[in-house]
C-alpha positions in Angstrom: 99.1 7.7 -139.9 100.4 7.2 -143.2 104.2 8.0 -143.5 105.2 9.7 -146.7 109.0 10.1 -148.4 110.1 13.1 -148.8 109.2 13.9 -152.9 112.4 13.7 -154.7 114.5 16.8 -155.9 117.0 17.6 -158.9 119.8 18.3 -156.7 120.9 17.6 -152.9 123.1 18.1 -150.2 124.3 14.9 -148.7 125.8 16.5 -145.8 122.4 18.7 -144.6 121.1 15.1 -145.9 122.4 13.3 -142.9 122.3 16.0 -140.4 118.5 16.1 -140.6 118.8 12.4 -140.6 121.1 12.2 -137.6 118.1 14.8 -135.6 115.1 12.8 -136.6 117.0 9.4 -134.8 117.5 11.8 -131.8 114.2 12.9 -131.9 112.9 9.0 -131.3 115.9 8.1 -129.0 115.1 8.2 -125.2 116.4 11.0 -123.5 118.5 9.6 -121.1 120.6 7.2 -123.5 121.1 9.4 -126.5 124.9 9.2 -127.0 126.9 9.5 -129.5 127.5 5.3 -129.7 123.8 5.2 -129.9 123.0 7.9 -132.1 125.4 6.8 -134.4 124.3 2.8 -134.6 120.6 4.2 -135.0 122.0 6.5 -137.6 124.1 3.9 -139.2 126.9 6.5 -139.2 130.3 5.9 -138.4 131.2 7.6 -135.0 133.6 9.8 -135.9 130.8 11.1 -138.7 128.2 11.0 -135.7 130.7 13.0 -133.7 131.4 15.9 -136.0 127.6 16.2 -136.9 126.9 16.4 -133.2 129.9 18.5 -132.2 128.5 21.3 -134.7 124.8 20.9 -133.7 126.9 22.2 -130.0 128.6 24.7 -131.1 124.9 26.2 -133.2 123.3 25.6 -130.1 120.6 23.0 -131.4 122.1 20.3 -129.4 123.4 21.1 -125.9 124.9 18.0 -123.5 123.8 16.9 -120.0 125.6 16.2 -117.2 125.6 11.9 -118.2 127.1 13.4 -121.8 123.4 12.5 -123.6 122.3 14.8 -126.3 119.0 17.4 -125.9 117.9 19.9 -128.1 119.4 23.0 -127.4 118.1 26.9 -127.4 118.7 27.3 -131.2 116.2 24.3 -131.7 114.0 25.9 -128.8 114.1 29.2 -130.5 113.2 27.3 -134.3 110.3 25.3 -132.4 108.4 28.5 -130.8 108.7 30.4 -134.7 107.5 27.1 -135.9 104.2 27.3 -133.2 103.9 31.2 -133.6 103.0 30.8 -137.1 99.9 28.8 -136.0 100.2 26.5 -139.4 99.1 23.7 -139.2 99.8 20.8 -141.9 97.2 20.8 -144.4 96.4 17.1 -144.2 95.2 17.9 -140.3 93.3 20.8 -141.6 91.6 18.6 -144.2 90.7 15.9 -141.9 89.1 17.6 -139.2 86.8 19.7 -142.2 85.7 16.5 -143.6 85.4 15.1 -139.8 82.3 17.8 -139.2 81.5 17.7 -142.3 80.6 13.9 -142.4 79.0 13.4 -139.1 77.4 17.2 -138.8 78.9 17.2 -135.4 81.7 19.7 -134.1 85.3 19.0 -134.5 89.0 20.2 -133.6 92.6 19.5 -133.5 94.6 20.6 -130.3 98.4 19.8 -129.4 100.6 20.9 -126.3 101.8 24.1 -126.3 104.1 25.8 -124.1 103.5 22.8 -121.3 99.7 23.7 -122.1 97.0 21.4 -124.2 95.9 24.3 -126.7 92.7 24.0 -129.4 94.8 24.9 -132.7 91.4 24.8 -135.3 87.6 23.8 -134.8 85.4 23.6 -137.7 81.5 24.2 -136.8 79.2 20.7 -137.3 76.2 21.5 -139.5 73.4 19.8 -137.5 70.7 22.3 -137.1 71.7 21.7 -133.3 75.2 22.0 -132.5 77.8 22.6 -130.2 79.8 25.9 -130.4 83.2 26.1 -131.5 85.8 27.0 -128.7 87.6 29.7 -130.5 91.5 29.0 -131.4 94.2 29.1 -128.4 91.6 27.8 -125.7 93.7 26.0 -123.6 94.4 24.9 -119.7 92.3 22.3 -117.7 93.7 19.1 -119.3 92.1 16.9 -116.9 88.4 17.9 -117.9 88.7 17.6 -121.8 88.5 14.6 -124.5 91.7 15.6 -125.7 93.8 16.6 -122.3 93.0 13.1 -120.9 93.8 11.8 -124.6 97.6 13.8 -124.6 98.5 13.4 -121.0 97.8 9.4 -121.0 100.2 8.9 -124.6 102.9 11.5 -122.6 105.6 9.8 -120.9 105.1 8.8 -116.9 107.6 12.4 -115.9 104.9 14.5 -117.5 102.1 13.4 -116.1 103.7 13.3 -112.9 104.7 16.9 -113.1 100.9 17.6 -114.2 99.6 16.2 -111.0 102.2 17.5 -108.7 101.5 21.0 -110.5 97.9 21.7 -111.7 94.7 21.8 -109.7 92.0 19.3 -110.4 89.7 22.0 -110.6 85.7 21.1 -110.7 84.7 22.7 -113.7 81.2 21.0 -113.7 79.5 17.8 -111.6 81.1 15.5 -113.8 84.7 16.3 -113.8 87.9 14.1 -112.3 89.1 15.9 -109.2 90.9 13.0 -107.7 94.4 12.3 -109.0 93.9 8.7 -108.5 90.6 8.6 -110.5 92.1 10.7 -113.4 95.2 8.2 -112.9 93.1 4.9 -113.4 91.1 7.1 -116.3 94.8 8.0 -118.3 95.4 4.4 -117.8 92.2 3.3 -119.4 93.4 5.9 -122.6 96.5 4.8 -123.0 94.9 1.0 -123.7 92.5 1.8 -125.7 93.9 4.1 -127.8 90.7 7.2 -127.6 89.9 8.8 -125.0 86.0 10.6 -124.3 84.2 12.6 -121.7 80.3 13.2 -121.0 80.1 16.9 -119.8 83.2 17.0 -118.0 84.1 20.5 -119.4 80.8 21.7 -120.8 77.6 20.7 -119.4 75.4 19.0 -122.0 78.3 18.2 -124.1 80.1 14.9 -125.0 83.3 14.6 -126.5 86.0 12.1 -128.5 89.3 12.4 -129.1 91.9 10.2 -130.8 95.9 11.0 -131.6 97.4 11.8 -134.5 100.8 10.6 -135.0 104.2 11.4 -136.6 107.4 10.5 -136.3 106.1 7.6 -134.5 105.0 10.3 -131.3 101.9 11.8 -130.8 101.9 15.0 -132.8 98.3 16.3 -131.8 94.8 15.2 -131.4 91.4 15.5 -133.7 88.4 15.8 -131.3 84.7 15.3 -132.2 81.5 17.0 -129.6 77.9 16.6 -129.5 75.7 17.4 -127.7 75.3 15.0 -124.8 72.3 13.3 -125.6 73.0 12.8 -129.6 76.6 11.9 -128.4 75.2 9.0 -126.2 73.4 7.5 -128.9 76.0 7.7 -131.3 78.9 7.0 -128.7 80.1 4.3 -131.0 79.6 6.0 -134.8 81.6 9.1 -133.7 84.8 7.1 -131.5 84.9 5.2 -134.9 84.9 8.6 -137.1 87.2 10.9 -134.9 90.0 7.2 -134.9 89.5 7.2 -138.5 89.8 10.7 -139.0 93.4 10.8 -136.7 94.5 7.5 -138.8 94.3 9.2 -142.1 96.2 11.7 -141.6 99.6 11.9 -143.6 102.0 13.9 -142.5 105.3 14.2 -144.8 108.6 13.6 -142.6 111.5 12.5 -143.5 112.3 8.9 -143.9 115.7 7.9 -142.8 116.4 5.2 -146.1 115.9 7.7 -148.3 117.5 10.3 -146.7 120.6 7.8 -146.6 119.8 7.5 -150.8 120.4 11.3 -150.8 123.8 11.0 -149.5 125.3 9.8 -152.8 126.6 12.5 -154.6 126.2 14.8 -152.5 128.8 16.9 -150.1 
């Protein structure tokens, strides 16, 4: 993933400047160690700046305190999240990746994320072989451990929430082929997370193969791009489409903001 600046403007607000600043380091501080000594070092606030920025992010609700005094987003930032997911947008640069995805290798192709606890297929874009697998319309979600890109966002998810997948989900058998054993699927997520892709020969659809690779932002995993054939063309060009769908994930750009320029914005501003 390539990591854009945010495009300069005529006029901006220093203070809004390092509030977003101060929620993008709590974004990629662990959870259990995100107070305000640490947010502010990461920041490269003061603490009494850190303090007053967190202390209002409180009292707004987008920042609510644990019982150890670390920082998690609040309901305000819950309530911001699920409008963000309800509008089903996704950034253009994903859209444009996975078109020219199908488009280069004829083959299927989609982009999924977790959604409400669930692995969800956000956009699929038909391949143009004269034989092809069929889209799975928008939404399809559920049954993590039988698909390319469940394995693929459950193995980069932290040890709690794969935990709480196999403590809560069935390992259903959805055809001959697919993991029903928790320590199988275990050893298989661990497989993943080393090399970085995950596939699956008619684990979820008979006569189907599938790869998936993440996308990232932020330095987390922001979705995946998944590639399907069907199983016999997939076999025989295992290797082409891993390569295409990685490449695909890789090129994606997503525009975030980056904290040294968001500290340039400061000056002048209020």
């Amino acid at each position: 993933m390539v990591v854009q600046d945010m495009k300069s403007a005529p006029t901006r607000i220093g203070s809004v400047s390092r509030a977003i600043q101060l929620l993008v380091v709590l974004a990629e501080t662990p959870m259990d160690v995100r107070k305000p000594r640490v947010l502010a070092d990461a920041a490269g606030f003061t603490l009494s700046s850190a303090y007053h920025l967190l202390n209002t992010f409180e009292d707004s609700g987008l920042l609510s305190k644990d019982t150890s005094g670390c920082y998690q987003f609040g309901p305000t930032f819950a309530f911001l999240a699920e409008a963000h997911h309800r509008s089903g947008r996704l950034p253009a640069t994903v859209v444009a990746r996975v078109r020219e995805l199908a488009a280069r290798t004829g083959e299927s192709a989609y982009f999924s994320a977790w959604r409400h606890g669930k692995i969800e297929m956000l956009m699929s874009e038909l391949g143009s072989n004269a034989v092809h697998v069929a889209v799975l319309p928008s939404g399809s979600r559920g049954v993590e451990h039988a698909r390319a890109s469940g394995k693929l966002l459950l193995a980069l998810s932290d040890d709690q929430t794969i935990q709480n997948f196999l403590r809560s989900e069935n390992l259903n058998r959805v055809t001959d082929e697919t993991i029903t054993d928790p320590a199988t699927l275990m050893s298989e997520l661990v497989k993943i997370r080393e090399q970085g892709y995950a596939t699956e020969l008619e684990e979820f659809i008979v006569g189907v193969g599938c790869a998936s690779a993440p996308v990232y932002a932020l330095g987390r995993v922001f979705g995946a791009i998944t590639i399907s054939a069907p199983i016999e063309r997939f076999r025989n060009r295992e290797n082409e489409l891993v390569t295409a769908v990685c490449q695909a994930a890789a090129d994606v750009e997503i525009v975030v903001p980056d904290s040294s320029h968001l500290a340039e914005a400061m000056v002048g501003g209020s």
